[in-house]
C-alpha positions in Angstrom: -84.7 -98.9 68.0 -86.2 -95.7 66.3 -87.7 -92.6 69.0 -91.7 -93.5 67.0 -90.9 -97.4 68.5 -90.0 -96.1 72.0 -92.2 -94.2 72.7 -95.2 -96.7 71.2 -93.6 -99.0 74.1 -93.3 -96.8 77.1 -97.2 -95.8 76.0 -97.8 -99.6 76.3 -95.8 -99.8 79.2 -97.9 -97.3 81.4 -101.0 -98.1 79.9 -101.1 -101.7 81.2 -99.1 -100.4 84.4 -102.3 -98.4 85.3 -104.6 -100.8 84.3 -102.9 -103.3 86.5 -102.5 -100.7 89.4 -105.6 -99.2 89.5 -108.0 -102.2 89.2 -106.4 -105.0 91.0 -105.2 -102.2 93.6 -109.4 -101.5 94.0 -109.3 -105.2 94.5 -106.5 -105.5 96.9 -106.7 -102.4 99.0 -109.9 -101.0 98.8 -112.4 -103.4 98.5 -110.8 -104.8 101.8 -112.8 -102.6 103.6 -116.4 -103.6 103.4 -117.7 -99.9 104.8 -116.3 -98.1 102.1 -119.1 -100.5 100.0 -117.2 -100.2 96.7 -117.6 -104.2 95.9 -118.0 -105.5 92.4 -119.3 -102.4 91.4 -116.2 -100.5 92.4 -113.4 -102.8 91.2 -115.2 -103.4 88.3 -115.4 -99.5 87.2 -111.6 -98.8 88.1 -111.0 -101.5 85.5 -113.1 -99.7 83.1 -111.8 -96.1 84.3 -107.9 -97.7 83.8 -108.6 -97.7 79.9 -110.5 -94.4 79.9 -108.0 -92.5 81.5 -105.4 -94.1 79.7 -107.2 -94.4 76.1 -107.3 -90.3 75.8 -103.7 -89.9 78.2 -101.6 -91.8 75.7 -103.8 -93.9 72.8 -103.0 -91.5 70.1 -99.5 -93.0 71.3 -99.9 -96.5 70.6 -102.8 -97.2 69.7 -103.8 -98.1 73.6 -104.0 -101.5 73.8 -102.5 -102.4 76.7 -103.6 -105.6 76.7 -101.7 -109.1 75.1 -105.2 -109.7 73.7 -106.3 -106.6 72.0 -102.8 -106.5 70.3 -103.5 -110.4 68.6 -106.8 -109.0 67.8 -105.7 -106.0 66.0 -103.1 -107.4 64.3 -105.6 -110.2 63.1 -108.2 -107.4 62.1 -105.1 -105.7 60.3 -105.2 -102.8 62.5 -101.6 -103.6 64.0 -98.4 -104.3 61.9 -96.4 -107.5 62.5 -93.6 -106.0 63.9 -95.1 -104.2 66.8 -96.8 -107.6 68.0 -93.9 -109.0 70.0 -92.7 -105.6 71.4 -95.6 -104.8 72.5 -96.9 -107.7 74.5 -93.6 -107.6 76.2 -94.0 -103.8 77.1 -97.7 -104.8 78.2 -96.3 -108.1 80.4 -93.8 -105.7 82.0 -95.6 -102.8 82.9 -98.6 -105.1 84.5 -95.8 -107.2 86.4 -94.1 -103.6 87.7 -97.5 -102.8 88.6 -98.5 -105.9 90.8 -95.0 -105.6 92.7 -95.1 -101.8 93.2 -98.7 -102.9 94.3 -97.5 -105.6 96.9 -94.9 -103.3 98.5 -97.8 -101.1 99.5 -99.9 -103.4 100.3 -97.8 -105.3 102.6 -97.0 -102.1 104.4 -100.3 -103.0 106.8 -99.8 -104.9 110.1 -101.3 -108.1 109.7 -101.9 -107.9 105.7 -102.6 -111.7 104.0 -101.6 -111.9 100.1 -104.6 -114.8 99.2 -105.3 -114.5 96.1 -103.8 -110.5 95.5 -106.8 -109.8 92.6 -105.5 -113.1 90.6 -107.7 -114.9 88.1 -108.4 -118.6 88.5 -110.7 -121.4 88.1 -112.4 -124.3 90.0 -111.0 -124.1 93.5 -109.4 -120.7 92.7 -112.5 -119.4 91.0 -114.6 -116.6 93.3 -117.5 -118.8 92.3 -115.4 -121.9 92.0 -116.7 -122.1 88.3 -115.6 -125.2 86.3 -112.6 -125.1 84.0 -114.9 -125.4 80.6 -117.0 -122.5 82.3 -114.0 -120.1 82.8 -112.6 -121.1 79.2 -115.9 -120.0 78.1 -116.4 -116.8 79.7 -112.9 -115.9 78.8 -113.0 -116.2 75.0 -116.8 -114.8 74.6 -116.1 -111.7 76.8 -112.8 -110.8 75.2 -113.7 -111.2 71.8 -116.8 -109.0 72.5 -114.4 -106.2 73.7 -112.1 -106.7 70.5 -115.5 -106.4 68.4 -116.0 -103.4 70.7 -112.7 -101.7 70.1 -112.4 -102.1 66.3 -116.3 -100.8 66.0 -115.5 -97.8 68.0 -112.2 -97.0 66.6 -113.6 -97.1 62.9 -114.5 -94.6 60.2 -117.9 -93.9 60.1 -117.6 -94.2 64.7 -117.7 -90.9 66.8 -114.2 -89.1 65.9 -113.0 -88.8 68.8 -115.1 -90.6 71.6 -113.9 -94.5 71.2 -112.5 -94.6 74.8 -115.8 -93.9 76.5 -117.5 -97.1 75.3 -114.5 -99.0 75.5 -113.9 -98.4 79.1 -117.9 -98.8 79.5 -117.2 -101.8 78.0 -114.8 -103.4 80.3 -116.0 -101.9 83.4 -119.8 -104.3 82.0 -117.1 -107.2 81.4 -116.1 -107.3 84.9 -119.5 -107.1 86.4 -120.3 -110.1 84.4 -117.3 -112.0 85.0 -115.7 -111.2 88.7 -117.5 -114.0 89.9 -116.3 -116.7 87.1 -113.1 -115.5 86.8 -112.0 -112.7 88.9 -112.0 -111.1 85.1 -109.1 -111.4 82.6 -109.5 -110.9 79.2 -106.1 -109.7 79.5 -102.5 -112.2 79.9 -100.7 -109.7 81.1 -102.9 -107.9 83.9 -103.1 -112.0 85.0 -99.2 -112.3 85.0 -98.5 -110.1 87.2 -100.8 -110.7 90.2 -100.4 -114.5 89.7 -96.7 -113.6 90.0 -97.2 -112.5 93.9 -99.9 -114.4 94.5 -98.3 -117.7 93.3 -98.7 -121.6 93.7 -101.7 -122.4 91.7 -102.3 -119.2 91.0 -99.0 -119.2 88.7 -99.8 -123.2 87.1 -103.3 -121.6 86.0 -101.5 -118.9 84.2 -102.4 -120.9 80.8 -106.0 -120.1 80.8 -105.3 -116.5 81.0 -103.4 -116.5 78.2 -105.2 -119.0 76.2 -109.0 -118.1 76.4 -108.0 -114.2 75.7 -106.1 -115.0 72.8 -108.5 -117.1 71.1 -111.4 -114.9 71.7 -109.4 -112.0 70.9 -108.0 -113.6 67.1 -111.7 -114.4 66.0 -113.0 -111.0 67.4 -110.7 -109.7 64.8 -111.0 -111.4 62.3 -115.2 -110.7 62.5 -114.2 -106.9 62.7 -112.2 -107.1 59.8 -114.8 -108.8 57.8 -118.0 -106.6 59.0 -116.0 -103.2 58.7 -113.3 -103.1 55.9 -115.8 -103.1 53.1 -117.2 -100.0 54.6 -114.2 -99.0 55.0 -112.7 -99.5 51.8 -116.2 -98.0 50.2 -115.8 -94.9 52.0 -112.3 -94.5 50.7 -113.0 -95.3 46.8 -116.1 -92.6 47.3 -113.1 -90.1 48.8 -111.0 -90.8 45.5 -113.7 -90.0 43.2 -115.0 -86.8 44.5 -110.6 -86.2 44.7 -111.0 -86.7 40.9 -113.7 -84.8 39.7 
């Protein structure tokens, strides 16, 4: 494995390790303490500050995608070559489950401390809302492939140079406001792995939904990209070769 591959995959790796770790640990250890009043609100921007941090810390690495999802999606809008998929949703799945059980060893450290549902995603009965299976399927595939649209518009010519991770993370800190009560939020297999992993049971057997409904939503979001932004793309680099030529 060549030094540009490695380091792609440790980017990957700690990416989704900080996602995982800084949002569900919002979830698990501070939003357990109703006076410090950080809620929805506040689990729902560490998410979105996760990718942020991480988008300008190591992106120019990877490509920051640090998601399962976002890597189907960019490979589907051409933005990801076949050979980094599988690699990379493996560095993602490992960093996220890392994450959850450096996460769990801290919070079990408090007297008295209860897993539940340790910031897992689920539906019906393990839903925060208990939402209906179709409704979670829904929310999952709209929401991700919103945030796939979001990426590849943000990370195009013609976007901002150089600002892509502010509306990104904006992006997903507004996907969690919408969906914590569906959902708990995925739109991301691996940062559902690894908390499913602790909190287990059902939690684990619901697994599928996680992966399914961010896939799906993901694929079409990049095939959409593909379509509304290569031509401008591909104009913008024919007009490039003729002022090259004269």
């Amino acid at each position: 494995m060549g030094k540009d591959i490695q380091r792609r995959l440790v980017a990957e790796f700690i990416g989704t390790f900080w996602l995982t770790f800084g949002g569900c640990g919002a979830a698990v250890l501070a939003a357990a303490y109703p006076e410090l009043g950080i809620g929805f609100l506040g689990v729902a921007l560490a998410f979105g500050l996760t990718v942020l941090t991480m988008a300008y810390a190591v992106g120019h690495i990877s490509g920051g995608h640090f998601n399962p999802a976002v890597t189907i999606g960019l490979w589907s809008a051409r933005r990801c070559a076949n050979h980094h998929v599988g690699p990379y949703i493996a560095a993602q799945v490992a960093g996220a489950i890392v994450a959850a059980f450096i996460l769990y060893l801290i919070a079990s450290g408090k007297p008295d401390w209860v897993t539940g549902g340790f910031a897992a995603n689920g539906y019906g009965a393990l839903s925060p809302g208990q939402y209906s299976l179709a409704a979670c399927l829904v929310i999952e595939i709209l929401l991700t492939f919103i945030f796939v649209l979001i990426i590849i518009g943000t990370t195009s010519k013609g976007a901002a140079v150089g600002f892509a991770g502010i509306p990104i993370g904006l992006a997903l800190t507004l996907i969690h406001l919408i969906s914590i009560p569906v959902t708990n939020t995925s739109v991301n297999p691996a940062r559902s792995t690894g908390p499913a992993l602790i909190a287990g049971g059902d939690y684990v057997w619901q697994l599928w939904l996680f992966w399914l409904a961010p896939m799906l939503g993901a694929f079409a979001g990049g095939l959409l990209g593909r379509w509304l932004w290569e031509p401008a793309e591909a104009m913008e680099s024919d007009v490039r070769k003729e002022v090259a030529a004269s």
